[in-house]
C-alpha positions, -999 to +999 in steps of 0.1 A: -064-234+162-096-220+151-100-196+115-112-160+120-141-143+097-127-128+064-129-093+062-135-084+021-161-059+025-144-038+056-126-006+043-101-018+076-093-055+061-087-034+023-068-006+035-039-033+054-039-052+022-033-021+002-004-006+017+027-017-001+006-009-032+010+026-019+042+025-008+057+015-043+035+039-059+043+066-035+082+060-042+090+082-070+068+112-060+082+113-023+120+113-037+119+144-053+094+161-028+114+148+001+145+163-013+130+195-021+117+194+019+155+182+027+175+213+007+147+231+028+154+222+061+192+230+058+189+264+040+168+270+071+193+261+096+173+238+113+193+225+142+157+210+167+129+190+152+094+186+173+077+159+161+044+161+168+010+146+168-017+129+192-025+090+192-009+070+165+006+102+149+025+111+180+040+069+177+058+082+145+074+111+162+085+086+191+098+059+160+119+082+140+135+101+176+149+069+186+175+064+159+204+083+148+205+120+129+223+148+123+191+166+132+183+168+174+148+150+173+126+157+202+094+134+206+063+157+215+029+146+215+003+177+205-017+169+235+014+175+257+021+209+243-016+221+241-021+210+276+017+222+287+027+249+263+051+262+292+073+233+290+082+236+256+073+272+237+098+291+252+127+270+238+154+289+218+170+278+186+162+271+154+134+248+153+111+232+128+076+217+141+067+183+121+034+179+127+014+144+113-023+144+109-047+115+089-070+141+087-053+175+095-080+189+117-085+172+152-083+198+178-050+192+191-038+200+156-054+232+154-042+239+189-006+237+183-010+259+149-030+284+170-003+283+196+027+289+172+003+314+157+007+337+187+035+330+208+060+314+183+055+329+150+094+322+140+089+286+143+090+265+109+067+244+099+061+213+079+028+195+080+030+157+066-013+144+061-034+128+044-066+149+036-059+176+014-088+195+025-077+194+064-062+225+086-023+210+085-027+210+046-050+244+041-040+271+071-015+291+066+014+300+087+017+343+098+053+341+097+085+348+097+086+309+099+081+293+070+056+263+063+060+237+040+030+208+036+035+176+020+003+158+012+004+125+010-017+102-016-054+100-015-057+058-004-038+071+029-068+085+043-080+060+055-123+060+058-123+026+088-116+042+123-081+028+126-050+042+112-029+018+091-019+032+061-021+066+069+003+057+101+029+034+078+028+058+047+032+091+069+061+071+085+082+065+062+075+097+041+093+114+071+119+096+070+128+104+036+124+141+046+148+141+078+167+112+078+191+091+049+161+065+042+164+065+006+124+064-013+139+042-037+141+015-014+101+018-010+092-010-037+115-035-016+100-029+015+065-034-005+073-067-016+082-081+018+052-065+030+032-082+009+042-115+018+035-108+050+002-094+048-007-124+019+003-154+048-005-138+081-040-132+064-043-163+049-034-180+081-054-199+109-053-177+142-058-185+178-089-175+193-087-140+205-067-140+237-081-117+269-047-097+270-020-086+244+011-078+251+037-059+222+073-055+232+101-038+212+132-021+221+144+009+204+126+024+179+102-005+178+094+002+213+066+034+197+058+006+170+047-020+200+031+009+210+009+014+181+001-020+179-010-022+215-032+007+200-048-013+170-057-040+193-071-020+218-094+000+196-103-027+171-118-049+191-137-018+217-114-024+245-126-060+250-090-068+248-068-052+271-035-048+256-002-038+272+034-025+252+074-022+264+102-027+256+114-063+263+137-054+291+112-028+306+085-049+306+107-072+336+102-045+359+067-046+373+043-050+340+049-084+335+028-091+364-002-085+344+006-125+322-020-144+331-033-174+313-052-157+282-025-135+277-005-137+239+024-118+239+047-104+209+081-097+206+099-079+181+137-086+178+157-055+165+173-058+134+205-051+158+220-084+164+228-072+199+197-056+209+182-088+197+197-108+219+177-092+247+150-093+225+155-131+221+162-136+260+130-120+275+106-139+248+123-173+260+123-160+294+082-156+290+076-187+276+095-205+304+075-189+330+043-192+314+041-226+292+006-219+288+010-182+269+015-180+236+047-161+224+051-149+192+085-136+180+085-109+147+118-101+130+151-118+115+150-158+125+118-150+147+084-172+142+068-144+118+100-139+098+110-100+088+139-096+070+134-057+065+161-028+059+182-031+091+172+000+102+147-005+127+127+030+122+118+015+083+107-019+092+086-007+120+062-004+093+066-039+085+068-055+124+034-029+129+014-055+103+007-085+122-011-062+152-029-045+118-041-080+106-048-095+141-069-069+152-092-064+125-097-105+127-102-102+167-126-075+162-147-092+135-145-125+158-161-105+182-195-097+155-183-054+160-179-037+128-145-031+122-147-001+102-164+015+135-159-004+167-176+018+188-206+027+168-197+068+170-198+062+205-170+068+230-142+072+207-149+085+169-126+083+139-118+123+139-114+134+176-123+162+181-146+188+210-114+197+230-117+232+244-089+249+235-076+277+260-061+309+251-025+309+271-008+339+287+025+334+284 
């Protein structure tokens, strides 16, 4: 076991370490906006919620879809319906389009607004962000749909090139607009988080392994998702990353194990999705001795204890990905708040040609 470089002066390393700060902070604020956003929604007669976004802000849409709600979620990514608007802007019903955005103005963004703009008009709308100054939070909507915006606070946007508390904060502020999660429960979740963030931090890491795997079933499948993300970008694509669910991950893309591969599991707060969980981490250790396998959850090596609904603590099983790959990436000499050096891949993306469509 080897130590990884502190990060004090990153804006990366300060924004992980700040979010259940914001969360607890955020709690009082987001309970009466959220129900203001929830009376909303049901004067409206919403019955079909898109939630949208590209990268880590389409992983919140794919989160929140996989639980349970008297709303019908649907999971679409803005990059799917600016590329594809046939497949989805001709749906009937009353719909509202969620659409999440750190800063509110990369292109896909302002392609889907531009898109309801002309061909769907009737179409509600509520933004959730985290620049004030962005196109979700400062264009306006033609109507008849309505448009409401909730901007969240200012420490969510974040100035390194990953998303962490933008991705966490936005999270759970939509739950508390279309689901039961209950704000008030915010400054609990903080203090767990903080423990987490204070050890694994604090903690001697493993070199930094060739491959990363991230497994969850359920809604912490988008969560693996995202953390296969944070790795991926934080350390320039120098370690290749793969995410699952446990029991998908059997079927073909386990073939991709080798001996520098570490591998994370996180077990469900469901006792009996977590035995599945449980069975496919002991299944990889057993056929690779040699690869370390970390469980995250109830009872699992990085101990979670969390809400029991597995949408909320995806923003606590997301941290140890956060805190890994801003150590990796400094282990690695990059500079975390900018991998790639405004090369490649920059922190706003943006440069898509967008396409008028003929419907």
């Amino acid at each position: 076991m080897t130590s990884t470089p502190t990060l004090p002066e990153t804006a990366t390393w300060a924004e992980i370490h700040a979010q259940p700060d914001i969360w607890a902070a955020w709690a009082d604020s987001l309970a009466t906006q959220s129900r203001e956003i929830r009376d909303w929604i049901a004067a409206r007669g919403i019955d079909t919620v898109w939630l949208v976004g590209a990268g880590t802000s389409a992983f919140i849409g794919g989160i929140i879809a996989a639980g349970r709600s008297d709303l019908r979620f649907e999971d679409r990514a803005s990059t799917d319906i600016v590329s594809c608007p046939q497949d989805c802007l001709t749906a009937s019903g009353r719909i509202l389009v969620v659409q999440f955005g750190r800063s509110g103005s990369s292109s896909e963004s302002i392609g889907v607004m531009e898109l309801l703009d002309k061909h769907r008009p009737d179409i509600d709308r509520l933004h959730i962000t985290c620049n004030p100054d962005g196109a979700l939070a400062t264009r306006p909507a033609p109507g008849p749909g309505q448009m409401r915006v909730l901007t969240l606070p200012e420490a969510t946007h974040d100035r390194g090139f990953a998303m962490t508390s933008s991705f966490t904060t936005m999270l759970l502020s939509a739950l508390a607009c279309l689901t039961d999660f209950d704000p008030a429960l915010l400054p609990r979740l903080a203090e767990e988080g903080r423990g987490l963030i204070g050890s694994l931090a604090g903690d001697t890491c493993a070199p930094r392994p060739e491959r990363a795997v991230f497994l969850g079933s359920g809604a912490l499948r988008s969560m693996a998702r995202e953390s296969a993300l944070k790795v991926l970008e934080l350390t320039a694509g120098r370690t290749v990353t793969q995410w699952d669910s446990p029991l998908g991950y059997r079927h073909g893309p386990k073939a991709a194990v080798n001996g520098q591969t570490e591998v994370y599991v996180s077990l469900h707060p469901d006792p009996q999705t977590a035995r599945y969980d449980l069975d496919v981490a002991e299944e990889i250790r057993s056929q690779f001795p040699h690869v370390r396998v970390t469980t995250i959850g109830r009872g699992g090596d990085i101990a979670v204890t969390g809400t029991g609904d597995a949408r909320v603590d995806a923003v606590l099983h997301v941290l140890p990905a956060q805190i890994r790959a801003a150590q990796w990436s400094a282990e690695l000499g990059l500079p975390v708040d900018d991998p790639f050096q405004g090369r490649n891949l920059s922190r706003v993306v943006s440069g898509v040609t967008l396409y008028d469509w003929q419907q």
